[in-house]
N, C-alpha and C positions, 0 to 999 in steps of 0.2 A: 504494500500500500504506500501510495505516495502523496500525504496529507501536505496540502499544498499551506504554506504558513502565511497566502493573503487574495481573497476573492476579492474581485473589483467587478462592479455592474453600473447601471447609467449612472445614479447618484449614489452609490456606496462604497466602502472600502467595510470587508468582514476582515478582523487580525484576530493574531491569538491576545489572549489576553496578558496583560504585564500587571504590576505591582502599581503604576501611577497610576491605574482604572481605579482603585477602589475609590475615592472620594467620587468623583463623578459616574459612578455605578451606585453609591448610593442616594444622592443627592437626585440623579436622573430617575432613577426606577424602584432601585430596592427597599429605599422607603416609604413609596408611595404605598397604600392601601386601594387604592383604585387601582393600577399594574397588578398587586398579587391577588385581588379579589378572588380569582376565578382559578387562583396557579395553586401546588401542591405546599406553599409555603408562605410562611407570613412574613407581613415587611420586617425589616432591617431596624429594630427599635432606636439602635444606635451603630456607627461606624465602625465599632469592633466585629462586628456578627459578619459583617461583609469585608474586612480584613481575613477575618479566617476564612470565607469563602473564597476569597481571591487567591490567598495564599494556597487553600487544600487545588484551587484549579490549577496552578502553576503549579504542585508536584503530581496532579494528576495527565499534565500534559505530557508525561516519559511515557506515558500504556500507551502502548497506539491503535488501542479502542478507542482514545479520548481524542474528539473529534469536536473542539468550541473554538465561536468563535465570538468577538465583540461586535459590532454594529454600529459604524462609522460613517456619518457624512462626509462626501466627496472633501468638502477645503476644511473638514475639520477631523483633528485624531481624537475628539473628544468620543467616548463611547455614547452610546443614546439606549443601546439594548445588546441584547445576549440570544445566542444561537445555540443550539448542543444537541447532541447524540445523549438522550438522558437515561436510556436501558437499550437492553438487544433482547429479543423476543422471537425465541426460535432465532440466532442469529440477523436475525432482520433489523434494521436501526428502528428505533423508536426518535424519534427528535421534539425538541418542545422550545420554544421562546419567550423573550418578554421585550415590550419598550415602552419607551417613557414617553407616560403622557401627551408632554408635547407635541408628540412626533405620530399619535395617533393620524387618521384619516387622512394621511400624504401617501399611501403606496407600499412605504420603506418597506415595510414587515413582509409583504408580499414578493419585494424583490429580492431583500435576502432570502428569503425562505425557496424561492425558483433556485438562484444561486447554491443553496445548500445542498438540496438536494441533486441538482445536479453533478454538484463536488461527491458526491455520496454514489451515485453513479458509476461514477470516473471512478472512482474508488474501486467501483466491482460489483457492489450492491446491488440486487433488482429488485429490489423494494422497499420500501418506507413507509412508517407506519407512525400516526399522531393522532392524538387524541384530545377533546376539547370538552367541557363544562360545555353540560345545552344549555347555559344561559349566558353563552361568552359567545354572544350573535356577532363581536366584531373579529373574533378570532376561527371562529367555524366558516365566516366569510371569506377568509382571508385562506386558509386550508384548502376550499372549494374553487377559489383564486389562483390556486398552485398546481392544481388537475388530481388533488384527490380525489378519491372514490369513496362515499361512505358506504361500511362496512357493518356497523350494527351501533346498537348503545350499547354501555356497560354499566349494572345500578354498585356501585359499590357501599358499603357498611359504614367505611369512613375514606374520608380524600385522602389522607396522610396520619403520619403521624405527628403533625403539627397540626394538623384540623380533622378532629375529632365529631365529623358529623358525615351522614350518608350523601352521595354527591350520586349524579348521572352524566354520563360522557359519551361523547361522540367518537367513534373508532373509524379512523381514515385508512387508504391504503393510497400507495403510488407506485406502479411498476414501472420499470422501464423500458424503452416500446424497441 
C-alpha cells in the first residue's frame, strides 16, 4: 500500500495530521457540540482531550491501516475537519468524518470525502463502507453525494461508549466500478 501523505482536489488540501493541528482542531470542531451531535463522541470539554487525541493519531500513523487525514482549505494549512478509516469490517474500510461548523453547506465534506475514497481505491480497496445517525440529514446527504448505496439501518443499544443511549444508523456501501 502506498498511502499517499497529501490529497489535493479543487478547493482542498487532505495532510496527515501534525502536532500544531491541535488548537485549531479544537477550537474548529472538536469542541463544538453541534459537529459531535450526531458523531460516536462528545466534544473536547477542554484542549487536553484533543492533545491526547492528536498525539494517540501521530503514533497511530506507523500501522499502515491508519489511513487520516486533516481537511484543509486550498490558501490555508489551517485544519477545518478530519477524515479516517475509523474500523475495517470484514476487511472492508469503514470511514467517518467531521467539520466545522463554518465550513458546513460549501461542498468541502463532499469533496474530501470523493477524494478519500478514491485514495482508498488506489489503495486496492473495492469497497467502502459509512454509516450515518438518521437524523444527521446533512451528513447522509452528503454520503448519497459520494455515490453510496444505502444498504440497510442499524438500531443499536447504545452509540458508544461515551453516549450511552440507543441510536439508529444508516449503512452505506461504495464499490469500485
Amino acid at each position: 500500500m502506498n498511502r499517499k501523505d497529501v490529497l489535493v482536489t479543487e478547493h482542498l488540501v487532505l495532510r496527515k495530521p501534525k502536532i500544531e493541528d491541535i488548537e485549531p482542531m479544537f477550537k474548529n470542531w472538536a469542541s463544538d457540540p453541534e459537529v459531535t451531535k450526531y458523531l460516536t463522541w462528545l466534544p473536547h470539554e477542554d484542549i487536553s482531550v484533543t492533545t491526547m487525541i492528536v498525539n494517540n493519531w501521530l503514533e497511530q500513523e506507523k500501522d499502515i491501516k491508519t489511513i487520516r487525514y486533516m481537511i484543509t482549505v486550498k490558501d490555508s494549512d489551517e485544519p477545518i475537519g478530519s477524515i479516517d478509516v475509523v474500523d475495517y469490517e470484514n476487511g472492508i474500510p469503514e470511514i467517518g468524518y467531521c467539520l466545522s461548523r463554518k465550513h458546513w453547506g460549501k461542498g468541502y465534506m463532499t469533496e474530501a470525502c470523493k477524494a478519500f475514497v478514491n485514495h482508498l481505491f488506489e489503495l486496492g480497496y473495492n469497497s467502502v463502507v459509512i454509516a450515518a445517525d438518521v437524523r444527521n440529514i446533512g451528513s447522509n446527504r452528503v454520503i448519497e453525494k459520494c455515490g453510496f448505496t444505502f444498504t440497510h439501518q442499524e438500531h443499536l443499544e447504545h452509540c458508544s461508549s461515551f453516549k450511552d443511549y440507543p441510536v439508529t444508523t444508516n449503512r452505506y456501501i461504495i464499490k469500485n466500478k
